[in-house]
C-alpha atoms as one frame of an Amber mdcrd trajectory, in Angstrom:
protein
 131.937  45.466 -11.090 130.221  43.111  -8.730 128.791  40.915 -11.369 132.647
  40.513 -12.616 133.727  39.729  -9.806 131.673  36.449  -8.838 132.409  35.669
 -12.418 135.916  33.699 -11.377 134.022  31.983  -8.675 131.286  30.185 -11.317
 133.810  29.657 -13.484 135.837  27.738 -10.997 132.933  26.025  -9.690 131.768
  24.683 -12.794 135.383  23.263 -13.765 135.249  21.421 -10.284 132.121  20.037
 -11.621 133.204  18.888 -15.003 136.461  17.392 -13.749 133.996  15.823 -10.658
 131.845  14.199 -13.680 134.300  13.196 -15.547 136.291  11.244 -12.912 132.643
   9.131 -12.171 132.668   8.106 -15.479 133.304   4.874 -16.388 135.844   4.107
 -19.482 134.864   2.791 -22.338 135.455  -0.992 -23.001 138.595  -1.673 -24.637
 138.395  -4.409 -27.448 141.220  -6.779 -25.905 139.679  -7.317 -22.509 137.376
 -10.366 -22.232 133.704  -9.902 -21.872 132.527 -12.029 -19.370 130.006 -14.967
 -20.384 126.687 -14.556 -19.387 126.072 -16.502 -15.821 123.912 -20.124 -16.746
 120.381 -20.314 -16.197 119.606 -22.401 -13.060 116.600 -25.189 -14.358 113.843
 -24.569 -12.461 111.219 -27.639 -11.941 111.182 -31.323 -12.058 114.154 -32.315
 -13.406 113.795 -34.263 -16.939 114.561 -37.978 -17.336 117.093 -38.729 -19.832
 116.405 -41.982 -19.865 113.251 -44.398 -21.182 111.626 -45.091 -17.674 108.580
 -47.784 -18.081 105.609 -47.118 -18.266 103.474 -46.773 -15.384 101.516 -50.186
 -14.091  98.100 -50.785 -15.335  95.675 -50.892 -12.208  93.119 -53.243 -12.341
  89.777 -51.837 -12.610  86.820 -53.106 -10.471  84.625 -56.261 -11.562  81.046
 -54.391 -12.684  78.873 -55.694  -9.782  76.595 -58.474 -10.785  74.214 -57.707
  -8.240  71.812 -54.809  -7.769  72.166 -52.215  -4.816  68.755 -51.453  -4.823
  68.049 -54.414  -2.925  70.512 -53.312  -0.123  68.996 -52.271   3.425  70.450
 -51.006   6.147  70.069 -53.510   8.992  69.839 -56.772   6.865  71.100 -59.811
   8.029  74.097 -61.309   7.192  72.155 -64.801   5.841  69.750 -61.973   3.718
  72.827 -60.422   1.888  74.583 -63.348   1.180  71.238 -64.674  -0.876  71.578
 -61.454  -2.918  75.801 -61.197  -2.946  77.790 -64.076  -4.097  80.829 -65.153
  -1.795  82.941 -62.350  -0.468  86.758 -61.948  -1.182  87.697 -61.589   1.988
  86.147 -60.797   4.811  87.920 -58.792   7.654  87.042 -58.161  10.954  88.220
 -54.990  13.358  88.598 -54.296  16.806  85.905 -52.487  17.222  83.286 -55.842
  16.440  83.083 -54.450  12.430  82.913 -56.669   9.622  84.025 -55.761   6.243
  83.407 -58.066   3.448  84.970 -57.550   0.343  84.496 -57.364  -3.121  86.220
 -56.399  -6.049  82.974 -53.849  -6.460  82.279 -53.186  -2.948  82.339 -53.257
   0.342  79.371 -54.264   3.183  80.106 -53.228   6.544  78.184 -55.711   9.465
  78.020 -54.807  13.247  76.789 -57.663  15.585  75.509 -59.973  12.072  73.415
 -56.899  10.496  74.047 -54.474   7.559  75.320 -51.492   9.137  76.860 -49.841
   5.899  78.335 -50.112   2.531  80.157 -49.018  -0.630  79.861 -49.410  -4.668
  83.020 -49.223  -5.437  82.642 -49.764  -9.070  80.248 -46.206  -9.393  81.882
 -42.931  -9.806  81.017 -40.490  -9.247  78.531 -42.344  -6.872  74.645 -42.133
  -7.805  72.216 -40.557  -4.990
């Protein structure tokens, strides 16, 4: 008789269950409501250019040097280098007593009238 009488009490507690479930659920979609569009893409990136832009400016490449390096010493005078290098393009001078003459190939740096430094700017990568 006991096993009868909790028979009522599963009964009732799986209906309480079922109608629990059931309420969750959600309906099925009916055909005349209006499925929502899917949500745009954001564009990620650079933006694209719709229009022709020009081209980018050629930049002027340096003169190959008509001199030779290899003649270059540190603590030549200025009178020594300018029998080896033709005329500078400019020459500039800094604050700190520098001189920087200028080429289109390179650059000699003079402290107090001697060769203190310089650059081929027309070798890449440079040559050791």
């Amino acid at each position: 008789m006991r096993v009868l009488a909790g028979a009522p009490l599963l009964l009732l507690t799986m209906a309480a269950m079922a109608l629990g479930i059931a309420a969750c659920s959600t309906p099925p979609e009916s055909p005349h409501r209006e499925q929502p569009s899917a949500p745009e893409t954001p564009e990620l990136g650079i933006p694209r250019r719709s229009v022709r832009t020009p081209d980018a400016p050629v930049l002027r490449l340096p003169r190959a040097p008509q001199v030779s390096f290899a003649e270059l010493r540190v603590g030549m005078s200025t009178a020594e280098v300018s029998g080896i290098f033709p005329d500078p393009v400019r020459i500039e001078t800094t604050t700190r007593g520098l001189e920087i003459w200028h080429y289109d190939f390179a650059q000699l740096m003079f402290r107090n009238g001697f060769l203190e430094n310089w650059f081929n700017l027309g070798e890449y990568p440079p040559q050791r």
